[in-house]
C-alpha positions as CSV (number, residue, x, y, z in Angstrom):
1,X,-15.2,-25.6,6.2
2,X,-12.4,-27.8,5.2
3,X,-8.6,-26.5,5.7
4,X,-7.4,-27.2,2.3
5,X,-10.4,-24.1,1.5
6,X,-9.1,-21.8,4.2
7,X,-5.6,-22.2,2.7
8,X,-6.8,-21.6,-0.8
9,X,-8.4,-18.2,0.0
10,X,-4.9,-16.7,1.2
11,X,-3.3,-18.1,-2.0
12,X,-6.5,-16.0,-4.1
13,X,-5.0,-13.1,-2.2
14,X,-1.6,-13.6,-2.5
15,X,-2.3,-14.2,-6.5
16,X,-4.3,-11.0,-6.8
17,X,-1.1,-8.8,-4.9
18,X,1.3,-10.0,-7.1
19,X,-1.2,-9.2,-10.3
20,X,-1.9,-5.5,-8.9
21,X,1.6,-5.4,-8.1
22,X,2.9,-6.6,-12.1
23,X,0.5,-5.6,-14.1
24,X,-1.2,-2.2,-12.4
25,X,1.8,-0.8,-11.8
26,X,4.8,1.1,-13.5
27,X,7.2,-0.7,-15.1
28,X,9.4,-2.6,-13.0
29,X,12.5,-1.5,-14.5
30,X,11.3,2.2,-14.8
31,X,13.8,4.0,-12.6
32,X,14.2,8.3,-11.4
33,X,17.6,9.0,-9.9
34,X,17.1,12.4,-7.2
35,X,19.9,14.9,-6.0
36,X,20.7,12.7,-3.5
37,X,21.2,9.3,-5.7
38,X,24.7,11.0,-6.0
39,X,25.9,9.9,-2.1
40,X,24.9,5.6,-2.4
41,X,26.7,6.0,-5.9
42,X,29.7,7.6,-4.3
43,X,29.2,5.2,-0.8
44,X,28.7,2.1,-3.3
45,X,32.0,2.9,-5.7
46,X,34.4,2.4,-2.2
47,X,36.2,-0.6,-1.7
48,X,34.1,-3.4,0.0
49,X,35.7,-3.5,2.9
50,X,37.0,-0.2,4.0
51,X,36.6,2.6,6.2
52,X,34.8,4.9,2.8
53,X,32.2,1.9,2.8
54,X,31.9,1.4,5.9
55,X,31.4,5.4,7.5
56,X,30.7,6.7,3.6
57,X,27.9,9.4,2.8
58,X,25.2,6.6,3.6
59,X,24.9,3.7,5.8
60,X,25.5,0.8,3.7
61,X,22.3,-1.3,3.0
62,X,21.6,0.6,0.2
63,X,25.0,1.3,-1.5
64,X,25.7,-2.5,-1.5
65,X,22.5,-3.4,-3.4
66,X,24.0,-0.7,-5.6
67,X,27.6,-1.8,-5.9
68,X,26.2,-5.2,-6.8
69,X,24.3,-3.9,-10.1
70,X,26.3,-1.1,-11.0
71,X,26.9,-0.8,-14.6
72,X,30.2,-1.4,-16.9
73,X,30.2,2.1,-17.9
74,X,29.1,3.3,-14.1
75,X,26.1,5.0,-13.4
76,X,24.7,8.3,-14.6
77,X,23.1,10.6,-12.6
78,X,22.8,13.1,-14.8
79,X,19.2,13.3,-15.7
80,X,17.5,13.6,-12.7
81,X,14.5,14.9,-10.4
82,X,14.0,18.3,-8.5
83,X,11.2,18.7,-7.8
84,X,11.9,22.0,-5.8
85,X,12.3,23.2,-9.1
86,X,9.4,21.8,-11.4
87,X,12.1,19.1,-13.1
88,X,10.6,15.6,-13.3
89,X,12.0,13.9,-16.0
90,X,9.7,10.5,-15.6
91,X,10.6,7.0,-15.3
92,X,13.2,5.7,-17.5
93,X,15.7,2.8,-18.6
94,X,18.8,3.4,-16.7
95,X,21.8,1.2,-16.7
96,X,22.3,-0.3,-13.7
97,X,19.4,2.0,-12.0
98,X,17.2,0.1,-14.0
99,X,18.5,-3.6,-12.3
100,X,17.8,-1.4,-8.8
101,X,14.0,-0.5,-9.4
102,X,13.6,-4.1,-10.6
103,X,15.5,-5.6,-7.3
104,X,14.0,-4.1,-5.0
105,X,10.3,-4.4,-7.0
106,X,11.1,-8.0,-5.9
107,X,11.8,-7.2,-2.6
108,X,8.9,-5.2,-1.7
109,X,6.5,-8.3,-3.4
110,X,8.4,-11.0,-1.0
111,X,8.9,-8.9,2.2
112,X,5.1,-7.9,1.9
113,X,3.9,-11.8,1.0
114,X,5.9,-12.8,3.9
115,X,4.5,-10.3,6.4
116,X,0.6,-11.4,5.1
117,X,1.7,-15.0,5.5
118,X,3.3,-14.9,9.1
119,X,-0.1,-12.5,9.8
120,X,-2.2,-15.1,8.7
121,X,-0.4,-18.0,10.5
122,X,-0.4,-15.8,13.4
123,X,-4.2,-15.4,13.7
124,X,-7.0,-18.3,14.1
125,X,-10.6,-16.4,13.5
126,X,-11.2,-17.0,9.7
127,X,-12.5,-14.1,9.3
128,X,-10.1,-12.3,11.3
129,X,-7.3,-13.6,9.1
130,X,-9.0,-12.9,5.6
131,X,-9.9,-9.2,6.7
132,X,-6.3,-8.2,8.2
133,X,-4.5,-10.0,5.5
134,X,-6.2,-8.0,2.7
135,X,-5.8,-5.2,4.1
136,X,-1.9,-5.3,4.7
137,X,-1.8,-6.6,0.9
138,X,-4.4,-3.4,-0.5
139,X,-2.3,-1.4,1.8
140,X,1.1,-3.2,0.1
141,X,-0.6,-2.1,-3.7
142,X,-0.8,1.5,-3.2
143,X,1.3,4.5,-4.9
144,X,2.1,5.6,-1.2
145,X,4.3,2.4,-1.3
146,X,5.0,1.0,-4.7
147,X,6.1,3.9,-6.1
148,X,9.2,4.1,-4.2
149,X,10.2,1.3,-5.8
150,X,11.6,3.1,-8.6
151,X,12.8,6.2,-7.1
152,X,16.7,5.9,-6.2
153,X,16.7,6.4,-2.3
154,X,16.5,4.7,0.9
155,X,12.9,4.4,1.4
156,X,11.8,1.4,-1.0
157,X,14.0,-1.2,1.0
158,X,13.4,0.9,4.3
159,X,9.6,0.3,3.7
160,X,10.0,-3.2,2.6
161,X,12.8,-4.3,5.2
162,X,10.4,-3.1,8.2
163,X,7.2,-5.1,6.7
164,X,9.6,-8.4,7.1
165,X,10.9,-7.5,10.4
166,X,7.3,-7.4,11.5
167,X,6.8,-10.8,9.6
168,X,9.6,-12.5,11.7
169,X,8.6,-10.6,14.7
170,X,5.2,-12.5,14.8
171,X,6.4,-15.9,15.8
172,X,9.5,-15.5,16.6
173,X,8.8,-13.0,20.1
174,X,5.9,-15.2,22.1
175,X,6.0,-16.4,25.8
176,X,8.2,-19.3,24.9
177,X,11.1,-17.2,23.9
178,X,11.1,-15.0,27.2
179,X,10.7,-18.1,29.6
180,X,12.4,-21.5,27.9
181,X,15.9,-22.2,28.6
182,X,16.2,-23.9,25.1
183,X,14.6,-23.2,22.1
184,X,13.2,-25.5,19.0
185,X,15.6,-25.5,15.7
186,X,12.1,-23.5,13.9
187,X,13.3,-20.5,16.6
188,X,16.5,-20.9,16.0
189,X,16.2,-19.8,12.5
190,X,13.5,-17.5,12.7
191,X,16.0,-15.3,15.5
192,X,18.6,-15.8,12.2
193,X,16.2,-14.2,9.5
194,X,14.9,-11.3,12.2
195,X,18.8,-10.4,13.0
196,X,19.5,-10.6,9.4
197,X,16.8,-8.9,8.2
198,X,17.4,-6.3,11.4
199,X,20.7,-5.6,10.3
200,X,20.0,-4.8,6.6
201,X,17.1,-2.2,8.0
202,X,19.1,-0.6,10.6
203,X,21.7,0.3,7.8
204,X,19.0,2.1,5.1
205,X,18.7,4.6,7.4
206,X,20.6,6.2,10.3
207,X,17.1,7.1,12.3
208,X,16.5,3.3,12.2
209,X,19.1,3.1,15.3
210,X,16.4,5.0,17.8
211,X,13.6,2.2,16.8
212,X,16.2,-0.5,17.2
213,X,17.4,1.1,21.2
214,X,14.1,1.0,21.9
215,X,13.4,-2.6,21.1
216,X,16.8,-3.6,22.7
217,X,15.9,-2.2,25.8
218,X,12.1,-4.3,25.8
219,X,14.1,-7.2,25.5
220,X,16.1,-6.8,28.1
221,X,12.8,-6.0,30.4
222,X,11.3,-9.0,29.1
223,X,14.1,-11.0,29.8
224,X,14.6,-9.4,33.4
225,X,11.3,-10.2,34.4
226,X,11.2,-13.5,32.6
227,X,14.4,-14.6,34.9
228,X,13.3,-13.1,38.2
229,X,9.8,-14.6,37.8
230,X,11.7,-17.8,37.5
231,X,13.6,-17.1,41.2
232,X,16.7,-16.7,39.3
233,X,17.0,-20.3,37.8
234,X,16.8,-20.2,34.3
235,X,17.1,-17.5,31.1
236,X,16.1,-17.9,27.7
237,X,19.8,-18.2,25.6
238,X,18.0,-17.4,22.7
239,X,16.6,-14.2,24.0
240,X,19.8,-13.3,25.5
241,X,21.9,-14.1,22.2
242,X,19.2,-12.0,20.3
243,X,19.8,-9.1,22.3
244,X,23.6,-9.5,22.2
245,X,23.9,-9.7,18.4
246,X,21.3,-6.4,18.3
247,X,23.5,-4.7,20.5
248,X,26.9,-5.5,18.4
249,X,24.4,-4.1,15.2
250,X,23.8,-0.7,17.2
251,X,27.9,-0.4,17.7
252,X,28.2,-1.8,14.0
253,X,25.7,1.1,12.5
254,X,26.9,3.7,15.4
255,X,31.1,3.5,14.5
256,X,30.1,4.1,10.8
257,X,28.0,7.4,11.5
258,X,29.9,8.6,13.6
259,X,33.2,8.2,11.6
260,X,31.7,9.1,8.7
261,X,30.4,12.7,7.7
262,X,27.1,12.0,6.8
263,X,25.9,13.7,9.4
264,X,27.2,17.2,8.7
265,X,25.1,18.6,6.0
266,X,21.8,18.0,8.7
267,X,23.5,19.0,11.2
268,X,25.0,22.5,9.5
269,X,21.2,22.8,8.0
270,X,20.0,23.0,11.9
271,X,22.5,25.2,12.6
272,X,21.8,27.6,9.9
273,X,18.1,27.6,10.5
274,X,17.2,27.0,13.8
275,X,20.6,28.5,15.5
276,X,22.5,31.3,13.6
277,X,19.7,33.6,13.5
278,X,19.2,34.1,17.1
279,X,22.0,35.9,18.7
280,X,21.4,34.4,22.2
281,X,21.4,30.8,20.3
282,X,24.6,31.4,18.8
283,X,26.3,33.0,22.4
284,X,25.1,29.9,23.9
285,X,27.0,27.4,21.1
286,X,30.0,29.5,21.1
287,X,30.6,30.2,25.3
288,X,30.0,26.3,26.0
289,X,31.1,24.3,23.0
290,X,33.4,26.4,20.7
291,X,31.3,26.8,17.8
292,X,32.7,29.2,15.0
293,X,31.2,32.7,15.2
294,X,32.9,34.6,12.9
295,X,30.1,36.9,10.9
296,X,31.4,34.9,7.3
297,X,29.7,31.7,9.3
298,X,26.4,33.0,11.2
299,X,25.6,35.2,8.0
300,X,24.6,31.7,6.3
301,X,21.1,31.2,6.0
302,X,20.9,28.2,3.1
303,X,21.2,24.9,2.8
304,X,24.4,23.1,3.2
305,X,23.5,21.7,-0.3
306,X,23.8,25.5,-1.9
307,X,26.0,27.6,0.5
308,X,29.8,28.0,0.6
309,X,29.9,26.9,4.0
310,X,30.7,23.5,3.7
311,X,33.7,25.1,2.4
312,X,35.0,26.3,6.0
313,X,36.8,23.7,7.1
314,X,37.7,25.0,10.6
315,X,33.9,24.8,10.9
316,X,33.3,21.9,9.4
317,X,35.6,20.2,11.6
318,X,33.8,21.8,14.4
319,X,30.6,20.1,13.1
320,X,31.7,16.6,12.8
321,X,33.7,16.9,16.3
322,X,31.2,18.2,18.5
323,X,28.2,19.2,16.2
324,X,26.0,16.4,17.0
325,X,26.5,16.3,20.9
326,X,26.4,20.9,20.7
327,X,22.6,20.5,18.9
328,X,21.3,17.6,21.4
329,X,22.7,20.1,24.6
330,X,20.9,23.2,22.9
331,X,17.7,21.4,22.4
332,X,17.3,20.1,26.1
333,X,18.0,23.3,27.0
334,X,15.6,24.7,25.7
335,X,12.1,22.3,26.3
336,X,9.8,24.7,25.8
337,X,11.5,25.3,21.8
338,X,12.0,21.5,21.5
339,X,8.6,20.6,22.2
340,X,7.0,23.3,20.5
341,X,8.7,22.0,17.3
342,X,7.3,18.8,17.6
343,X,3.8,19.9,17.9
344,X,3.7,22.1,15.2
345,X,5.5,19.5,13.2
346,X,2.1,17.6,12.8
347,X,0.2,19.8,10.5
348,X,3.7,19.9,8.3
349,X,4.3,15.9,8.1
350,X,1.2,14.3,8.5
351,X,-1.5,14.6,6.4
352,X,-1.2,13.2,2.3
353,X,1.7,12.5,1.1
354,X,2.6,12.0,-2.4
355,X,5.6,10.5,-4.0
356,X,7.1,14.0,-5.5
357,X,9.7,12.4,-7.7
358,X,7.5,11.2,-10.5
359,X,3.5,10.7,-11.2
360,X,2.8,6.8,-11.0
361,X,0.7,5.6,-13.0
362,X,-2.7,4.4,-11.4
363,X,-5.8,1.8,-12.6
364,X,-8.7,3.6,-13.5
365,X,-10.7,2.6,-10.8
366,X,-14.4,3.8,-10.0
367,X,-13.1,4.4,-6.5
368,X,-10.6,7.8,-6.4
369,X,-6.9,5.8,-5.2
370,X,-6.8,9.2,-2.9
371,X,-9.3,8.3,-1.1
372,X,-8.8,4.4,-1.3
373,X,-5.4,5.7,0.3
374,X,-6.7,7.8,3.1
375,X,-8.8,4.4,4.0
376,X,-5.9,2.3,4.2
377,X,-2.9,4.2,4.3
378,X,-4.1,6.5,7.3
379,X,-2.0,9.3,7.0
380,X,-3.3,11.7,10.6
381,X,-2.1,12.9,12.9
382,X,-4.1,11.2,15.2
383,X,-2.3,7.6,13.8
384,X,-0.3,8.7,17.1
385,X,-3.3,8.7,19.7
386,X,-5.2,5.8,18.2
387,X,-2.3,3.8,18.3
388,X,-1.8,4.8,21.9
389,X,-5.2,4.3,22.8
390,X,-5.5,0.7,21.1
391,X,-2.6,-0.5,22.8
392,X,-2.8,0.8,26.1
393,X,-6.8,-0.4,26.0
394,X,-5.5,-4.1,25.3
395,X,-2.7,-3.8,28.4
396,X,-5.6,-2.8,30.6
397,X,-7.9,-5.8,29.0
398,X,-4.7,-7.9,29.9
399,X,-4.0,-6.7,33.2
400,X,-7.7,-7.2,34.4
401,X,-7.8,-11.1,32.5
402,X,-4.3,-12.1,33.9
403,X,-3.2,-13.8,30.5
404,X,0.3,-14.1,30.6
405,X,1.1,-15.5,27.1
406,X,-0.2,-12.2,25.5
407,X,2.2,-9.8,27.7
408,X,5.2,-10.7,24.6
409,X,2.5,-9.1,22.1
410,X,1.6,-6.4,24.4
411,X,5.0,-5.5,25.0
412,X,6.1,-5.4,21.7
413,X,3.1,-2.9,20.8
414,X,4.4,-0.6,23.4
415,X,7.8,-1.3,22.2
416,X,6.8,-0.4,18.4
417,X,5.0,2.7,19.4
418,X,8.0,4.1,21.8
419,X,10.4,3.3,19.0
420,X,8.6,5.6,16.6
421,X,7.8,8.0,18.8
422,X,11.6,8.6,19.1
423,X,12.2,7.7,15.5
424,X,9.9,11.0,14.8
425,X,11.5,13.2,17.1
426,X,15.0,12.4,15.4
427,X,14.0,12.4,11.9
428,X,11.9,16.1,12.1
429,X,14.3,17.6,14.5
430,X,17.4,16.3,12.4
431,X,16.3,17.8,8.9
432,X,15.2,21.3,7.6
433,X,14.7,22.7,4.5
434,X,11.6,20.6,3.6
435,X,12.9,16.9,3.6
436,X,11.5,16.2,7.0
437,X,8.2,14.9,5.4
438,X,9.5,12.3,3.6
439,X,11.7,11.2,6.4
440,X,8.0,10.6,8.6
441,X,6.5,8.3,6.2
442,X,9.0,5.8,7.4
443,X,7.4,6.2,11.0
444,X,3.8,6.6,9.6
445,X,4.4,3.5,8.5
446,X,5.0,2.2,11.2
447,X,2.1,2.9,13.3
448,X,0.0,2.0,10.2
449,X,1.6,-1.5,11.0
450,X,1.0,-1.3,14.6
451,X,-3.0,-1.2,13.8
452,X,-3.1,-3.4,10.8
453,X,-1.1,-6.3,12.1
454,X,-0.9,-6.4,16.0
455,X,-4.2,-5.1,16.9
456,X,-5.5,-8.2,15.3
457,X,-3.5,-10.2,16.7
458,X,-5.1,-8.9,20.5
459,X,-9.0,-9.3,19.5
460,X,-7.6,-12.9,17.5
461,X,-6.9,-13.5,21.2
């Protein structure tokens, strides 16, 4: 078959995305501000440059894409959704909130063409490449994804950030760029979109940073081995400036959370739910690291978000001076608790999840979009052990054929699924009171990627 036909049956699919994506679904200006649209507005109306930007209520990815559409008037967050309490007022035309749904509508289209693109660049089997590629586009189309788009929180450009991370991952992180002591301009610039792109994703959320350690510390194995294998001679300077500039991102997203106070609402939420009803818990916390105990504290069972402790500001500062480091000692002190958690999380965050904030609209399609979903977006459970499975199944495959130029691939799947492993265990032990499901779809994501992108890239191989 001739080339020129090859390359015209990516650009049918890339022209059928961006139709499903304009015309059979909502409007792209349709926005739904949510109880916490409130904190990027606050974060985004801080001076550019200074310390409440900087270590403000959220990290700053999303407040900036805010501050650069906000409104003459400012924005209103008036009218908004709680669905805890049955109010969804529906999509609407928002000033400012409005520009937001529409921006990052664009993103989403571009960072998911780019990831198809790089996919299909990546891969040689036609039929490989037409098979993966649609389904990382159907996958791109769904509610499960789109939908955010409109909804005034982090997980729109989270989701679309991570799908162009992956897209410069591809062939940017090959043999070449563990062994050669130079690399082409093409690299060059390809390390410059991934750090860029890395830096923007880190900073929608703060559970980012565990995905990102992760990946900092496979690059430093891969360039370990790389330079001993090579009796010491040479080291790849773009592999080593990679890791230096995603270090400097780690202490960039790091000084803001921690200066910030961000992180006291989840951490007082723990406190009240997992801590102050347990009398032994609470001994513990106060004998070793000071923590409050007066009966006006330990009596609080609710949310930060409705309870007058936030208001106690000798506890409060107690939170944000040694909250964080208190909760980390008192759950590896207690395994058996920890661990328990995380199993029984499963059946609580896995599973179908639906957008709660508004209904989107759907195509009438004789195939129910539930279960077109469930086919694509895999939403089990077992995403976890298939994932493991796959990817330790293509290590062994390796290991036995000796091919060295697939260990970067290899590596990086082990590296993906590590990072949301830990990415889980942050984001369900971090958050109570019913959020934590939401927070997961960032990591289901994830391991949907891991399948749809890099285990075709092994049997491509």
């Amino acid at each position: 078959m001739p080339e020129w036909r090859n390359h015209l049956f990516i650009v049918i699919l890339i022209a059928t995305f961006l139709g499903l994506r304009i015309f059979a679904s909502d409007p792209w200006t349709g926005a739904v501000a949510t109880n916490d649209t409130d904190s990027y507005v606050n974060t985004a109306n801080a001076p550019l440059f200074s310390t409440g930007f900087f270590s403000g209520m959220r990290p700053i990815t999303v407040p900036l894409l805010y501050k650069i559409f906000t409104p003459p008037g400012g924005y209103d967050t008036s009218i908004r959704s709680e669905p805890s309490i049955g109010k969804l007022p529906g999509l609407r035309e928002l000033p400012g909130f409005s520009n937001i749904a529409f921006a990052q509508s664009i993103i989403s289209v571009l960072c998911w063409m780019a990831l198809a693109i790089s996919l299909y660049m990546k891969l040689e089997n036609r039929w490989l490449k037409y098979v993966s590629v649609s389904l990382v586009l159907l996958s791109a189309c769904l509610p499960e994804i789109v939908s955010w788009d409109h909804v005034m929180m982090a997980e729109s450009l989270s989701y679309s950030l991570f799908a162009l991370l992956i897209a410069f991952s591809l062939p940017l992180f090959d043999i070449s760029f563990f062994r050669d002591e130079t690399a082409p301009k093409y690299k060059k610039w390809l390390a410059a979109g991934f750090l860029l792109t890395l830096f923007f994703w880190v900073n929608t959320r703060d559970t980012n940073i565990y995905f990102l350690e992760i990946t900092n510390i496979s690059l430093i194995i891969g360039l370990a081995i790389s330079y001993v294998g090579s009796k010491f001679k040479k080291i790849s300077r773009l592999g080593v400036t990679v890791l230096v500039v995603s270090s400097l991102i780690v202490i960039f997203q790091q000084a803001g959370a921690r200066g910030s106070t961000r992180l006291v609402n989840p951490l007082i939420n723990n406190l009240t739910a997992n801590v102050f009803p347990y009398s032994t818990r609470v001994e513990f916390m106060h004998d070793k690291w000071g923590m409050p105990n007066t009966p006006e504290i330990i009596s609080n069972r609710a949310s930060a978000n409705y309870s007058t402790i936030t208001g106690n500001k000798e506890f409060v500062r107690w939170v944000q001076k040694n909250g964080l480091s208190a909760y980390t000692d008192f759950m590896i002190n207690t395994p058996e608790w920890t661990v328990q958690m995380l199993i029984n999380s499963f059946s609580d965050t896995f599973g179908y999840y639906k957008q709660p904030y508004y209904d989107p609209s759907t195509v009438k399609l004789t195939v129910d979009p539930k279960q077109l979903t469930r086919l694509i977006n895999w939403s089990s459970s077992d995403l976890i052990v298939i994932s493991l499975f796959l990817t330790l199944l293509a290590i062994g495959k390796n290991l036995k054929q000796k091919q060295t130029t697939l260990w970067p691939v290899l590596g990086m799947m082990a590296s993906i699924w590590l990072g949301a492993g830990v990415m889980y265990t942050a984001s369900y032990l971090g958050e109570t009171w019913g959020s934590a499901a939401r927070h997961i779809q960032n990591v289901i994501l994830t391991y949907r990627l891991l399948i749809l992108v890099y285990i075709p890239v092994i049997f491509d191989s």
